[in-house]
C-alpha positions as CSV (number, residue, x, y, z in Angstrom):
1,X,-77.2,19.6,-89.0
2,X,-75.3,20.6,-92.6
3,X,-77.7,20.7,-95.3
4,X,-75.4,18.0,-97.8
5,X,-77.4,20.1,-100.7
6,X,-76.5,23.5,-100.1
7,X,-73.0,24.8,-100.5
8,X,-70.4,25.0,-97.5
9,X,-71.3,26.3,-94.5
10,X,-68.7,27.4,-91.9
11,X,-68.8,26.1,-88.3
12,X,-70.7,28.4,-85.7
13,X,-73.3,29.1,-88.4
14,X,-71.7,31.8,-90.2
15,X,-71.5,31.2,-94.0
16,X,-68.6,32.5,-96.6
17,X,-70.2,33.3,-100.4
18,X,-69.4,31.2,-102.7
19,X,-69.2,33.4,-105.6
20,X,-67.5,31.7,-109.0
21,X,-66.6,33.1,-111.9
22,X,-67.6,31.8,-114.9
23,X,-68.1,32.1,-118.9
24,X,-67.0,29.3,-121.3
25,X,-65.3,32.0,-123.6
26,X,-61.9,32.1,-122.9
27,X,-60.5,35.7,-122.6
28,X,-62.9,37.6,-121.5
29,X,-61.2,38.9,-118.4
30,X,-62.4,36.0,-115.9
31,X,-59.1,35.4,-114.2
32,X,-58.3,39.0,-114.1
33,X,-61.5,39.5,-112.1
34,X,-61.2,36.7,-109.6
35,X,-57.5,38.1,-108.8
36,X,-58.6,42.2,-108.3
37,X,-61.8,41.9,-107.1
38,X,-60.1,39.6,-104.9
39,X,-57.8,42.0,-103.6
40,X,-59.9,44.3,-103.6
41,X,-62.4,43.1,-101.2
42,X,-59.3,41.9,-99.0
43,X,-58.1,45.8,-99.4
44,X,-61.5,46.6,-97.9
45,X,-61.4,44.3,-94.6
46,X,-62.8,41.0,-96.2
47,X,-61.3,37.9,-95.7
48,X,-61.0,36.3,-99.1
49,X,-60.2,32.5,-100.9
50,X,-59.8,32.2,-104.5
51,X,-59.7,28.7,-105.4
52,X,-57.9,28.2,-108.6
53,X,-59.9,25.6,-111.1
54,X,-58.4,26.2,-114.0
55,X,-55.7,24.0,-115.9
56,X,-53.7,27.1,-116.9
57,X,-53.7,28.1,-113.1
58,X,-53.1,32.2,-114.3
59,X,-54.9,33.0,-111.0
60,X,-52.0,31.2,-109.0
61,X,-49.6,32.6,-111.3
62,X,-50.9,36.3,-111.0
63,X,-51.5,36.1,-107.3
64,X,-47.4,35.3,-106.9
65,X,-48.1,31.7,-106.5
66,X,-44.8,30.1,-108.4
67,X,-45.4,27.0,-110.1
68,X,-42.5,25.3,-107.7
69,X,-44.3,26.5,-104.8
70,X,-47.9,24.3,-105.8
71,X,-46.7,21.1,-104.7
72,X,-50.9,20.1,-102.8
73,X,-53.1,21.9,-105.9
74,X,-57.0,21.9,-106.3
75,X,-56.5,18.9,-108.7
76,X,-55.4,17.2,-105.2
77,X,-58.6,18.0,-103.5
78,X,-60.6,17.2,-106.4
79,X,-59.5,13.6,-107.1
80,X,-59.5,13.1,-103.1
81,X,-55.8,12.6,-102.7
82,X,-55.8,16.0,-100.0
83,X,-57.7,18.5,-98.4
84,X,-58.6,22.0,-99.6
85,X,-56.7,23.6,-96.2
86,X,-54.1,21.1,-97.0
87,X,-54.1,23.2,-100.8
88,X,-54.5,27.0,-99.9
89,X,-51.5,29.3,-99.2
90,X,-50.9,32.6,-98.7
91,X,-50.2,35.4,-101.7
92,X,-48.9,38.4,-101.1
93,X,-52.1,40.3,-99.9
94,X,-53.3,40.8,-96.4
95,X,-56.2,38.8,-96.2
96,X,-56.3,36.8,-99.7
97,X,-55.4,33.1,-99.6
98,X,-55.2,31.1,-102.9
99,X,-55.5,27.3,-103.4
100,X,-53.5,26.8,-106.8
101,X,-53.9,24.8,-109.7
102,X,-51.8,22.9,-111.7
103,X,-52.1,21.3,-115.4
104,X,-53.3,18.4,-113.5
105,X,-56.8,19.5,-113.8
106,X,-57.1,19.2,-117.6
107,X,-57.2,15.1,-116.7
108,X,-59.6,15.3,-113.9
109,X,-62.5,14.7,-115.9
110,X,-61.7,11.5,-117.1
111,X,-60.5,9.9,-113.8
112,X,-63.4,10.6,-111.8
113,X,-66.0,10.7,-114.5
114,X,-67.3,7.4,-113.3
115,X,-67.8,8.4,-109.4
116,X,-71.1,9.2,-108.1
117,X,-69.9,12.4,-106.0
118,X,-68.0,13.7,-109.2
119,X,-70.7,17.0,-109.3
120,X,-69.9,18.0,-105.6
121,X,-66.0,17.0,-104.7
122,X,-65.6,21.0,-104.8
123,X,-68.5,21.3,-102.4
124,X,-67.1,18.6,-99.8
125,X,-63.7,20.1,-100.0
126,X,-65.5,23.7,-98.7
127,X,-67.6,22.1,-96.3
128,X,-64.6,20.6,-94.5
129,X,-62.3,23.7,-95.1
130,X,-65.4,25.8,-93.0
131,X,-65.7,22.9,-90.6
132,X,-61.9,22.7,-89.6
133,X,-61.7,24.8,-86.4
134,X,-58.3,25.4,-87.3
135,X,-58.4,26.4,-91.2
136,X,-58.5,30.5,-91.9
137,X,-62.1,31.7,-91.6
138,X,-63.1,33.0,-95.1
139,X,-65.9,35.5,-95.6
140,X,-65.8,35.4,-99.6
141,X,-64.1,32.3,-101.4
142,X,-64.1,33.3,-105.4
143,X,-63.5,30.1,-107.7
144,X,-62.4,30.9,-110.9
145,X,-63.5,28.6,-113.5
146,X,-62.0,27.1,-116.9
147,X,-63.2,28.6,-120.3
148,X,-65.3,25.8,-120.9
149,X,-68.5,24.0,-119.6
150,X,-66.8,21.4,-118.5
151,X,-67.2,19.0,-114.9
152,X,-65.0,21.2,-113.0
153,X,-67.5,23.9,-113.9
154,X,-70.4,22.2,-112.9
155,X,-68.2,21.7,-109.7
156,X,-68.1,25.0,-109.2
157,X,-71.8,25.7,-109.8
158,X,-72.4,23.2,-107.5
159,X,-70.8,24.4,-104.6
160,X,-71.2,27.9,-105.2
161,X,-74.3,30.5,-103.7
162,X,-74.4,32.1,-106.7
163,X,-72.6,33.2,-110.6
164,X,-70.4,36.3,-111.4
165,X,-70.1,36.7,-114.5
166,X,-67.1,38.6,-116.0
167,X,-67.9,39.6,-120.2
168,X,-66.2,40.9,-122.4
169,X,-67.7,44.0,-124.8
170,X,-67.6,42.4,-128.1
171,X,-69.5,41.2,-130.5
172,X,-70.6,37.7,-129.5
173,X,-70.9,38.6,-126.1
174,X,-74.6,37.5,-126.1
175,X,-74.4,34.1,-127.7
176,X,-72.0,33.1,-125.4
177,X,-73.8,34.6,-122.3
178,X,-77.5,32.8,-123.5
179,X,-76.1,29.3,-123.6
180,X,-73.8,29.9,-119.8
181,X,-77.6,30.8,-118.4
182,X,-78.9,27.6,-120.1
183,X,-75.9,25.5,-117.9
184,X,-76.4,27.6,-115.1
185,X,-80.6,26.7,-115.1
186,X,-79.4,22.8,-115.5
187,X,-77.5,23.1,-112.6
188,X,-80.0,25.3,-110.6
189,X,-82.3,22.0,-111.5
190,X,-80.2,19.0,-111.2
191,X,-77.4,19.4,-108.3
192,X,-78.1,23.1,-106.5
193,X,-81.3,24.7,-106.2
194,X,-79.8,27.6,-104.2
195,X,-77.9,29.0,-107.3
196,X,-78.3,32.3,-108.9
197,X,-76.4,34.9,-111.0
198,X,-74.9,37.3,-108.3
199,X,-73.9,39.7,-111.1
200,X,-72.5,40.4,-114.7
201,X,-69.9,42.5,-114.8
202,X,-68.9,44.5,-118.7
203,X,-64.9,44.1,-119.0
204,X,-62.7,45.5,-121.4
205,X,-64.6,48.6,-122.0
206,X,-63.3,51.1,-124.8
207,X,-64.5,54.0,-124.8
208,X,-63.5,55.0,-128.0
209,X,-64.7,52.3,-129.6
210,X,-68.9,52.3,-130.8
211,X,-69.1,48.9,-130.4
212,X,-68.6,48.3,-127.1
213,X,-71.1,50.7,-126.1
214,X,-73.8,49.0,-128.3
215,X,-72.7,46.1,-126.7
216,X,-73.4,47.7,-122.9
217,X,-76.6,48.8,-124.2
218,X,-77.9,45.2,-125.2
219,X,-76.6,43.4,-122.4
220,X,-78.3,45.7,-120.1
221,X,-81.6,45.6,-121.7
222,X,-81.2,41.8,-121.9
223,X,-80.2,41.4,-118.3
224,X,-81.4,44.4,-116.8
225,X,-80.2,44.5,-113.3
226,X,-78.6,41.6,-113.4
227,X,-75.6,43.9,-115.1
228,X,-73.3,45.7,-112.4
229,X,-72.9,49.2,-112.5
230,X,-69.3,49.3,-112.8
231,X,-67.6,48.5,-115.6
232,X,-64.1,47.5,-116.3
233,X,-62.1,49.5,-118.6
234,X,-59.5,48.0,-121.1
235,X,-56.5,49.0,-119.0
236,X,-52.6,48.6,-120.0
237,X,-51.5,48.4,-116.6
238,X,-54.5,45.7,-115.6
239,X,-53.0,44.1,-118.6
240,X,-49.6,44.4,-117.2
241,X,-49.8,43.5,-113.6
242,X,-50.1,39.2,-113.9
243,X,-46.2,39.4,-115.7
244,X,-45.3,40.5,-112.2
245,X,-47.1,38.2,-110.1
246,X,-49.5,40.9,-108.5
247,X,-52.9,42.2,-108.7
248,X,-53.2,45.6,-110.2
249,X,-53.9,46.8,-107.1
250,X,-50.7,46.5,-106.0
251,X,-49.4,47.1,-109.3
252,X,-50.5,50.5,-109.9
253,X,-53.2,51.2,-107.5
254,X,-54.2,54.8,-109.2
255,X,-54.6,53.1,-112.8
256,X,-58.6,53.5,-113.9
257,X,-58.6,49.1,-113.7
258,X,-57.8,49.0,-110.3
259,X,-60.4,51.8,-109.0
260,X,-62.4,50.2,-111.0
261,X,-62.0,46.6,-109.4
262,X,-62.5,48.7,-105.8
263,X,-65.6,49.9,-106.7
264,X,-66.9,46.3,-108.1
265,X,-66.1,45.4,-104.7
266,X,-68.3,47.3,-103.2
267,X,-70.8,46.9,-105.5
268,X,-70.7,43.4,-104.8
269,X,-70.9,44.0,-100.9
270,X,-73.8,46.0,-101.2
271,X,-75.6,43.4,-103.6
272,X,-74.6,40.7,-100.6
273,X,-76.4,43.3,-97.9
274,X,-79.6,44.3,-99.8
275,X,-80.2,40.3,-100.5
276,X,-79.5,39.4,-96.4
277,X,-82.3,42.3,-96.2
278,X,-84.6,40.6,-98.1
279,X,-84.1,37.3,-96.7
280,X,-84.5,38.9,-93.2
């Protein structure tokens, strides 16, 4: 029998991970992440979701997803008007599905603010995507969060195994990153006891520039492990890529952003195997 408080479960036991990316500061590279590392695990034999949450719906948008073409969006399967299979589509990469968004989304909060499942309609909509014997089988579904704190957030949270966290080098970086761990700790409490913080991955990275190593250096001895190894550099061509509707990868595969995305990847992977160790 499903656990109703743990996130989605596939049928025949096996689970995909839940990963979403959050941090209530808007450009700090969130969306960019969900779309490479994405593709990038799809590149490397995964079979990947990324479930578009945000308003804006720039992960649709970058992943080829035209707004003509969202006509079922996540703000569907949130207010309960379809399914999440009935959402996801196809982009252009082998292996990476994407159920859209749509400006829809900025309303939710208010029209459901009064239901009693409001905190888990995301985590329903998985559990009956991985139930459907006929819906894609998904071994990773990344969920890519609004720059804000917001209900759909705490959606997310909810449904999700554990955090990624994509931020930025700059100044603030650690304000903003103390008071996300404060949400994430309500939510552990309150709605999913299973969550944790998979990983915080540095974007934006200039080498040339002093301050963003000072800012590596404090977020790693604040977070210690917690802080993946790779880090993303500020790229032109990661920065170019979305204007065509494709992930860097595709895009310029050679460019430092998107070798860096592979190698996040499997960074990620490996964090998933040495965890399933432990547990075993």
């Amino acid at each position: 029998m499903i656990d109703p408080s743990s996130p989605a479960l596939s049928s025949g036991g096996a689970a995909p991970r839940i990963l979403a990316l959050a941090n209530q500061k808007g450009g700090v590279g969130k969306t960019t992440t969900a779309i490479n590392l994405g593709t990038a695990l799809a590149a490397i034999g995964e079979t990947v979701l990324v479930v578009d949450l945000d308003p804006q719906g720039n992960a649709s948008t970058g992943l080829g997803i035209e707004r003509a073409r969202r006509k079922i969006t996540t703000y569907d399967v949130l207010y309960g008007d379809a399914t999440l299979r009935e959402a996801v589509q196809e982009s252009g990469v082998p292996g990476l599905h994407v159920a859209p968004s749509s400006l829809d989304l900025s309303g939710l909060e208010m029209e459901i603010s009064q239901e009693r499942d409001r905190n888990f309609r995301l985590r329903t909509a998985l559990r009956l995507l991985a139930e459907d014997p006929d819906a894609p089988r998904f071994t990773y579904v990344l969920i890519d969060c609004p720059p804000s704190l917001s209900l759909i957030t705490v959606n997310a949270m909810a449904a999700a195994h554990a955090i990624l966290v994509p931020l930025q080098c700059e100044f603030f970086a650690l304000e903003g990153l103390s008071q996300l761990l404060k949400t994430v700790e309500q939510v552990r409490a309150a709605l999913n006891p299973q969550l944790t913080i998979h990983g915080i991955v540095l974007t934006m990275y200039d080498a040339r520039n002093n301050l963003s190593d000072q800012v590596m250096q404090d977020v790693r001895q604040f977070m210690g492990d917690k802080v993946y190894e790779t880090v993303i550099p500020r790229n032109v061509r990661v920065s170019e890529a979305p204007s065509y509707g494709k992930p860097v990868l595709l895009y310029d595969l050679k460019c430092a952003g998107s070798q860096a995305y592979l190698r996040l990847a499997s960074e990620v992977i490996q964090r998933e195997r040495a965890a399933r160790a432990v547990a075993a």
